[in-house]
Each structure stands twice: as structure tokens, then as C-alpha cells.
C-alpha positions as CSV (number, residue, x, y, z in Angstrom):
1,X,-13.5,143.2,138.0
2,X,-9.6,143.6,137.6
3,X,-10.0,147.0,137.9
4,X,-11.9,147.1,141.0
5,X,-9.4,144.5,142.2
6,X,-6.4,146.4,141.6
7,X,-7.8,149.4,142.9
8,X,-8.3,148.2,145.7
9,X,-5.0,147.6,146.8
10,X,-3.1,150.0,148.7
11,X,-0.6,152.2,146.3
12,X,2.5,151.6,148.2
13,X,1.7,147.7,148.7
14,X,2.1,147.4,144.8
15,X,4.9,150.3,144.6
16,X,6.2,147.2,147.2
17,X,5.6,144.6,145.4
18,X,6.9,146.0,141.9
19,X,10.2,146.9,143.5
20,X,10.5,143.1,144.8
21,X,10.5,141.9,141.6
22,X,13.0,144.7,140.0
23,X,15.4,143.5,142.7
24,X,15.3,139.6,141.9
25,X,15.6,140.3,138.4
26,X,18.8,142.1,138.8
27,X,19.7,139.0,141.5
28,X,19.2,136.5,138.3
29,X,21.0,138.4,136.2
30,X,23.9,139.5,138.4
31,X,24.3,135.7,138.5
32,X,26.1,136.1,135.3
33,X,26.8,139.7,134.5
34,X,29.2,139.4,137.6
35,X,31.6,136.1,136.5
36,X,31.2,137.9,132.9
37,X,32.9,141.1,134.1
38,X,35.2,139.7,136.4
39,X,36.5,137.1,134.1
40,X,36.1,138.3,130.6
41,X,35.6,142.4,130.6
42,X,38.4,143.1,133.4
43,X,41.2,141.0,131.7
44,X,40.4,141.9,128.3
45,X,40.7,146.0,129.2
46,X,43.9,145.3,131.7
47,X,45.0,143.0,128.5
48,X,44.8,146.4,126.6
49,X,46.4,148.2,128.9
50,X,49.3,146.1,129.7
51,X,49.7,145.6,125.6
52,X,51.0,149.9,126.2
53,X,53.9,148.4,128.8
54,X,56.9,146.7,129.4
55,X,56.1,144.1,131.5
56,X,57.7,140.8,133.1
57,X,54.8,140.0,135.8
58,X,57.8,141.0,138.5
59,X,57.8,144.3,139.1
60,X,55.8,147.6,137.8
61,X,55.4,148.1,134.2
62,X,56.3,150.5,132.2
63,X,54.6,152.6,129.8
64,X,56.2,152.6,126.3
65,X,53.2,153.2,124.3
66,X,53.1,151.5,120.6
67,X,56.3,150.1,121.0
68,X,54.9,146.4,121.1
69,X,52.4,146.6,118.2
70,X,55.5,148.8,116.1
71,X,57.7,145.0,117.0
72,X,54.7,143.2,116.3
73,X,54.0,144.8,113.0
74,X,57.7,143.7,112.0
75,X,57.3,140.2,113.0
76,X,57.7,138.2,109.9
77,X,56.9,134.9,111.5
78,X,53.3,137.1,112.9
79,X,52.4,138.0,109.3
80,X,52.5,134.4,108.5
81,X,50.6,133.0,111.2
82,X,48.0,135.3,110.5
83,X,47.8,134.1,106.5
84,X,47.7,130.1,107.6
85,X,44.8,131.2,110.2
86,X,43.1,132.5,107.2
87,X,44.1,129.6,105.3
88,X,42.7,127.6,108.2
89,X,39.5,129.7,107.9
90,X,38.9,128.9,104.2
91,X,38.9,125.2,104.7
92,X,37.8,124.4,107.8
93,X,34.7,126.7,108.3
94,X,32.9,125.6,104.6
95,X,34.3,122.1,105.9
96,X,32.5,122.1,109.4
97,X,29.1,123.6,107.7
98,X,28.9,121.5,104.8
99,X,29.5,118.0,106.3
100,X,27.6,119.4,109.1
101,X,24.7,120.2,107.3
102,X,24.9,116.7,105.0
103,X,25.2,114.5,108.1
104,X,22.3,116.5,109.5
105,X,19.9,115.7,106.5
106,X,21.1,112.2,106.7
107,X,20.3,111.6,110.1
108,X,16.6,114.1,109.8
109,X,15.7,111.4,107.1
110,X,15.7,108.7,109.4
111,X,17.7,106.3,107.0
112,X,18.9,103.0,108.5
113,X,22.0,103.8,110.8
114,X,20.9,107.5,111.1
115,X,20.7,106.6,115.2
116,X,24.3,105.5,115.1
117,X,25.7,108.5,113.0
118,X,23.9,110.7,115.4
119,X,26.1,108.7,118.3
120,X,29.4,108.7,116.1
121,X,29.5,112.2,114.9
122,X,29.3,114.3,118.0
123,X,31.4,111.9,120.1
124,X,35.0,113.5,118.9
125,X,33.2,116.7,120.1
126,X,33.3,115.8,124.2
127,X,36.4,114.4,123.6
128,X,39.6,116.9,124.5
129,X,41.6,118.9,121.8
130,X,44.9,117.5,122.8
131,X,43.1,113.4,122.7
132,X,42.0,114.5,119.1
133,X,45.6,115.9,118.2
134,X,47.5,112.8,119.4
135,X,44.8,110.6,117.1
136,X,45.5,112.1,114.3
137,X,49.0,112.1,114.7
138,X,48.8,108.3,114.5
139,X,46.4,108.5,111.6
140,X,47.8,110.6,109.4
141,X,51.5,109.8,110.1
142,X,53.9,109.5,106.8
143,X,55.1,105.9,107.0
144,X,52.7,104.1,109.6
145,X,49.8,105.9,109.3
146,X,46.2,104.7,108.5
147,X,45.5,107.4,105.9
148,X,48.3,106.5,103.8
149,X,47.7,102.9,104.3
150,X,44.4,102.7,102.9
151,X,45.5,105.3,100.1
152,X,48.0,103.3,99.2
153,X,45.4,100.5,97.8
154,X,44.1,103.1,95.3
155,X,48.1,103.7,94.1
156,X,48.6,107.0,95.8
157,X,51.8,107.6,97.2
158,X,52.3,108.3,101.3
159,X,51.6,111.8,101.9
160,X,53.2,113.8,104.1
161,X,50.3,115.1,105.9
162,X,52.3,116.7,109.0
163,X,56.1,117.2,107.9
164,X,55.3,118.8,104.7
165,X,55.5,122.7,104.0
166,X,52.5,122.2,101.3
167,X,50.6,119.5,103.7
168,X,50.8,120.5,107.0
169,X,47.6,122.8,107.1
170,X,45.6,120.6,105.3
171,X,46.6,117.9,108.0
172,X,45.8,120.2,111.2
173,X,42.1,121.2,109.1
174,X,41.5,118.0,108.9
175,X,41.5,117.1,112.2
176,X,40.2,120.1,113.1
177,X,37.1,119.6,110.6
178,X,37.1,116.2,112.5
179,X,37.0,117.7,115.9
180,X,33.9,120.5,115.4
181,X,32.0,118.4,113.0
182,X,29.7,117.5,116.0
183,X,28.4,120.6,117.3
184,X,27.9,122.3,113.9
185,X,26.0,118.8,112.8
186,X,23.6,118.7,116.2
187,X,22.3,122.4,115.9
188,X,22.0,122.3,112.3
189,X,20.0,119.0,113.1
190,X,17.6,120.5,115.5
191,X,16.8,123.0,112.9
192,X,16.0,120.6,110.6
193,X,13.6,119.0,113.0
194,X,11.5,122.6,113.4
195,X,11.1,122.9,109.5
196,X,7.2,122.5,109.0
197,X,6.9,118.9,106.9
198,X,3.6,121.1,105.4
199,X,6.0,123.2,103.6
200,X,7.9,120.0,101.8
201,X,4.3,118.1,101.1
202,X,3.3,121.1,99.7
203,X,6.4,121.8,97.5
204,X,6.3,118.4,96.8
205,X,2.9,119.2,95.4
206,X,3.7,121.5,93.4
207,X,6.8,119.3,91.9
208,X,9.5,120.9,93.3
209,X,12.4,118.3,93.4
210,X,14.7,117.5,96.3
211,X,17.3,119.9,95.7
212,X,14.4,122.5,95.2
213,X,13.0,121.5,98.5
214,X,16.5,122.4,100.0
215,X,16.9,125.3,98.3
216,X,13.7,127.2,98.6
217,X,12.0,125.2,102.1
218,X,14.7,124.1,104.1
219,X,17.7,126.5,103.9
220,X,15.5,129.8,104.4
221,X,14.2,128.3,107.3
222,X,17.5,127.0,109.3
223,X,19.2,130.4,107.9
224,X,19.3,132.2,111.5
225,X,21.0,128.6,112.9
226,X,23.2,128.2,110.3
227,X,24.3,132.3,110.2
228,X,25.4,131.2,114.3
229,X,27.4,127.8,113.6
230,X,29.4,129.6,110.3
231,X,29.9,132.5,113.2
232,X,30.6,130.5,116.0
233,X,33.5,128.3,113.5
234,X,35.4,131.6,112.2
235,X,36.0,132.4,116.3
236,X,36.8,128.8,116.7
237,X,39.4,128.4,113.8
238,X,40.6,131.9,114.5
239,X,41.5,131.0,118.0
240,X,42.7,127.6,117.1
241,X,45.9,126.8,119.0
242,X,46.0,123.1,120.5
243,X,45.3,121.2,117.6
244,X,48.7,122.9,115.8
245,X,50.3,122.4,119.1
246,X,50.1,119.2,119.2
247,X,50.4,118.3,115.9
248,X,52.7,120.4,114.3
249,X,53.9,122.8,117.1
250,X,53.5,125.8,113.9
251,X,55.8,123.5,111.6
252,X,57.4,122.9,109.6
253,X,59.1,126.0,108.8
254,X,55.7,127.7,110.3
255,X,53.3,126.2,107.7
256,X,51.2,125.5,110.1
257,X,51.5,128.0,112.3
258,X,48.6,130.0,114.2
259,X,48.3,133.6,115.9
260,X,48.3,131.7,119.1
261,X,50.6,129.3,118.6
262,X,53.0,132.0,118.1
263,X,51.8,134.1,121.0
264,X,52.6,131.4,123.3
265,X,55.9,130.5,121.8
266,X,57.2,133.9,122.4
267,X,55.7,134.6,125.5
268,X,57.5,131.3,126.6
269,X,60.9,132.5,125.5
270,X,60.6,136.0,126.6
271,X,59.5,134.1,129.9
272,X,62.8,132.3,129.9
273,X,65.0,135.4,128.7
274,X,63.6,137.3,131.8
């Protein structure tokens, strides 16, 4: 019956037809190719190109080839903000996926308070970079800070979480940690949530402890979600700029300095130069 059906319809009504839909499935997707080319292809190859230049906005630019990455490479204060952003990487990206991934388990169990943790932990996520910076400014401040306060009950000194050479970094990771802790723990929570609970009866069957269960059940079966939010936090803490900024502005001494901290420190003074 189909084939009779579809015989009998003229040739170039479904040659139509078939063309139709092409030409709204390049509409749908135009809908973002478009705004991605525009906004994100386009400056990232005239980015390259003016990177080859001398330029000061005003005015042509000027070809000097790799005369900026030959200055770059001798940047001393460069080379260190690349090491803390790797520094930054190390603690904040196993930070993020671990206390993402315990809050998750916590809150998958459906302990009492699970609902409210689910509320708590991904509120400092909608809330802005610089509101999160300022926070922890307060909290972890030398003298008058919270932190310190409450360490000081277990006999541990004040610590100089943001005007300390050997502290600052750990002070902007932990707000950082703080600050994407809510993303990392709602997708690893809805992968939780998709894990068969056959699989754990039947592990449980055949005696396999918890930590068996979360070894050999659950973590091969969130591996594709948790191989995106590790992925998704090494761009994040790569890129990380308004947390230092507000915090630490790269100090002291550039401790905690980032790659784009620094990029918009000297774009600021060449600005002011020119």
C-alpha cells in the first residue's frame, strides 16, 4: 500500500516537497550558525590577524609580523600568569568535580536536607562573579574575616588568605571552587538519576559494597557527563579573570595573577600610553 501510495504521486510534487524541508532545515539552523560566525568565528580570525599588527584602534595598523608574540615571549610577569592558571587548574578543577560529585550522591540518596542542599549549592551559581568576589573578600579577610574567626576556635592563627604571596591562590580557588560548585553538582546529579537502580540491587546481590557500587555501577555510567563538567572547568579556570580582579587584582607581587588579568592590565596601560 505505501508503495502504491507513493507512486502515485507526481515526481516533481515530492522533488517539491523534499526541497521544502532542505530549506527549513538550513532556516533552523542558520538561527545559530549565523550569531556563531558573526560573534565568535569573525573576531577570533580578525583577533589573529590584528595579533600580526601594530594597532591603537585609531588609525590603520600596521603589519609587523611576530613582533608581539617575540615581546610576549619575554614577558616575565606572562610566564607567571600562565604557571598560577595552571596552579589554578590543579586545585580548582579536582575541587569542582569532587565536591560536585559528593554533594550529588548526597542529594541522589534522598537523605533528610537533600531538597535544601539541592537549593543551597547551585544558588552561588546565578549569582554574578564580581557579587561572589566581594563575598569572599569579607570572608576570608586577614583580621575581620569569618574564616579566620571560626579557625581561630580550633588555635589556628589568622591566615592571610588574600595579601599573602603563598595564600593568595588558594584564597581566589576557593572562591572560585565556591562559585562553579553548582553547575558541576546539577549535571553530575542528573546523571546520577539515569543510572538503572537494577544495576545497584543487582550488585548488591552479588555483595558488592558501596564503594564497589561506585566504582564498578555508577562511575562508568556518568563517565560521558563527568568527561564534559572536568572539560567544561579546565576552559572555565583557564579563562578565569573576575574572581582575581576583584579579589586580588593579580597580587600580591602577581601570585595570583591570571592570563587575563594580565591581558587587560596591559591593554589598559597601553590604552592610556596611546
Amino acid at each position: 500500500m505505501r508503495e502504491a501510495s507513493s507512486q502515485s504521486v507526481p515526481a516533481g510534487v515530492q522533488h517539491s516537497e523534499r526541497q521544502r524541508t532542505d530549506w527549513v532545515g538550513y532556516l533552523f539552523i542558520g538561527f545559530f550558525v549565523v550569531p556563531f560566525v558573526l560573534f565568535n568565528v569573525l573576531p577570533i580570525l580578525f583577533g589573529v590577524y590584528v595579533s600580526f599588527t601594530e594597532w591603537s584602534i585609531i588609525g590603520d595598523p600596521i603589519w609587523i609580523g611576530l613582533d608581539n608574540y617575540r615581546e610576549a615571549l619575554q614577558d616575565e610577569w606572562l610566564r607567571r600568569a600562565f604557571i598560577n592558571v595552571v596552579f589554578y587548574a590543579l586545585i580548582i578543577v579536582p575541587g569542582v568535580v569532587g565536591l560536585g560529585l559528593l554533594f550529588a550522591i548526597f542529594v541522589n540518596q534522598g537523605w533528610p536536607l537533600s531538597g535544601l542542599a539541592r537549593t543551597i549549592l547551585f544558588t552561588p551559581n546565578v549569582v554574578s562573579a564580581t557579587v561572589i568576589g566581594l563575598v569572599w573578600v569579607w570572608v576570608l579577610d586577614t583580621q575581620f574575616g569569618v574564616l579566620n574567626h571560626y579557625l581561630a576556635f580550633v588555635g589556628i592563627r589568622p591566615v592571610p588568605w588574600l595579601t599573602s604571596v603563598n595564600w593568595s591562590l588558594f584564597g581566589v580557588s576557593i572562591a572560585s571552587i565556591w562559585w562553579d560548585l553548582g553547575l558541576a553538582f546539577v549535571l553530575l546529579l542528573a546523571a546520577l538519576q539515569d543510572v538503572p537502580k537494577d544495576l545497584y540491587e543487582a550488585a548488591e546481590i552479588d555483595g558488592a559494597s558501596r564503594l564497589g557500587q561506585l566504582w564498578y555501577v555508577t562511575l562508568p555510567h556518568i563517565r560521558p557527563t563527568l568527561s564534559m563538567v572536568v572539560t567544561l572547568q579546565i576552559i572555565s579556570t583557564m579563562r578565569i579573570f573576575s574572581q582575581v580582579y576583584v579579589m586580588t587584582n593579580g597580587g600580591p607581587a602577581g601570585s595570583s595573577l591570571s592570563v587575563i588579568v594580565h591581558m587587560a592590565s596591559r591593554a589598559v596601560r597601553c590604552g592610556s600610553v596611546t
